[in-house]
N, C-alpha and C positions, 0 to 999 in steps of 0.2 A: 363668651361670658367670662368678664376679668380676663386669666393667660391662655382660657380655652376657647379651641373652634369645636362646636357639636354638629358633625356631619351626618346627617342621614341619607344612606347610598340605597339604603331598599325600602320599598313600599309594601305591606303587606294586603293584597286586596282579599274583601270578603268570597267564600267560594261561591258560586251561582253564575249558571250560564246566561251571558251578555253577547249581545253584538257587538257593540261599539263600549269606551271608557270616553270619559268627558275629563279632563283636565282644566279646572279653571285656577286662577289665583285673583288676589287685590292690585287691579288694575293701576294701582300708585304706586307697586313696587316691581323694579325691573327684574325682570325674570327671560331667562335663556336654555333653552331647553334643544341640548346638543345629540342626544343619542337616548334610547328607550330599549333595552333589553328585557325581554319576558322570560322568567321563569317557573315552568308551570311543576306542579308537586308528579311528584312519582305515583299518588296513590291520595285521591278524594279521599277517603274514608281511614281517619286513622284511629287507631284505640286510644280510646281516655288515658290521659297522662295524672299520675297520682302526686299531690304534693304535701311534702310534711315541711311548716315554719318553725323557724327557729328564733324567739324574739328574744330571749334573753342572757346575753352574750354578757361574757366576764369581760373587765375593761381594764387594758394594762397597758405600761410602758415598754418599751423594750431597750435594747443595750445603744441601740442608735437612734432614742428616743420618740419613735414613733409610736402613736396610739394603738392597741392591736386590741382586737372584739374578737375573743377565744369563743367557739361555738361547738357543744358536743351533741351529737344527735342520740348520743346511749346506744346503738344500733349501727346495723350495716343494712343502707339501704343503695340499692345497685341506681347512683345518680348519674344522668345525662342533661340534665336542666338545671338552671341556676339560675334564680332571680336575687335580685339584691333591690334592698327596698332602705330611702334614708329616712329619719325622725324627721325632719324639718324640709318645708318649702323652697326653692330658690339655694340649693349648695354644689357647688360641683366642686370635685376633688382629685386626686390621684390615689390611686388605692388599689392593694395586689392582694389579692383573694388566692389561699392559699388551702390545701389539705395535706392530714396524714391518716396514714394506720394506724400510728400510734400516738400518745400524751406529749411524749417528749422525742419522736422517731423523726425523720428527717422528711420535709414539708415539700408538696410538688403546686409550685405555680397555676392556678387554672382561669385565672385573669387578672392581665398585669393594666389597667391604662385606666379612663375616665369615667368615674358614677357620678350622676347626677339625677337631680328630680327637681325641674323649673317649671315654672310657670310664666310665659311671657304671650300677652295679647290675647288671654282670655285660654292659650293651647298649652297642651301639658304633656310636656318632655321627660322622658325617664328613661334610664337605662335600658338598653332591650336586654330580653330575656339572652342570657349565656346558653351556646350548645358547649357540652364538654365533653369530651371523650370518658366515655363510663368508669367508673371507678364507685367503692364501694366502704370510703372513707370512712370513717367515723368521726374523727377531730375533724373540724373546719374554722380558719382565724381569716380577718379580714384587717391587711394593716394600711394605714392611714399612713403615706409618703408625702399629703402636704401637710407640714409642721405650721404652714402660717394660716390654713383653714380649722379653725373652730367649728367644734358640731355641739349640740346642745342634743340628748336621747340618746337613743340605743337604736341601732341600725337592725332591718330584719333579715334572714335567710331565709330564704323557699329554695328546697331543692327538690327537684322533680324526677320521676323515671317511668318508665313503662314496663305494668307489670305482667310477670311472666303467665305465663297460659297452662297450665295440665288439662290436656283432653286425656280421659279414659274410654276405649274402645273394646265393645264385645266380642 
């Protein structure tokens, strides 16, 4: 789409025990299917992932004039998931999603390449959910590195984690 390829390399299937998967597609489009690796989870049953959104992000310039969508969550919540959600239908863009500890402290990369959320032939493509290596950030910016894509809204943040357990024993 326009200067982007959107490759999807994994499939997530539903969990439930099957014998066989059926693979079909639309017989008018050529399709080659070279190699099929399975990877199955470590553990069926995992605990509910909690998520706080963050919809309303400051919107600013920066020195190299890229868009930047400042996000503060007020809190330290221990994140390992990331979703990024766009205002509008059909945009795909370049854009480095960034955190810190602190307001003005120095920013650690936690995805640098292509969001989007299309819709083409009825299916709807969006960004997969980011795995991050945990971190307990409170600032989070999202800067927009294509200057010639225009966005119309405010972009959202969901960040996700799993939370901690106290068992008490007699």
């Amino acid at each position: 789409y326009g200067n982007h390829k959107l490759v999807q390399q994994r499939i997530t299937l539903p969990v439930r025990k099957v014998k066989y998967l059926r693979l079909t597609w639309d017989k008018d489009k050529v399709f080659s299917l070279d190699k099929v690796l399975a990877q199955f989870p470590e553990s069926i049953t995992a605990q509910a992932r909690q998520w706080a959104t963050f919809a309303e992000p400051l919107k600013s310039l920066n020195a190299q004039k890229e868009v930047v969508y400042a996000f503060d969550t007020k809190g330290l919540l221990p994140v390992d998931r990331i979703k990024l959600a766009l205002p509008q239908r059909n945009t795909v863009l370049q854009a480095v999603l960034e955190s810190s500890a602190e307001k003005n402290g120095s920013w650690t990369v936690r995805y640098a390449d292509v969001i989007y959320d299309m819709q083409i032939e009825g299916a709807e493509l969006t960004t997969p959910e980011i795995v991050s290596g945990l971190n307990s950030h409170r600032y989070w910016q999202l800067r927009i590195v294509d200057k010639e894509v225009g966005m119309t809204g405010l972009p959202t943040l969901k960040l996700g984690w799993v939370p901690e357990q106290l068992l008490f024993v007699a």
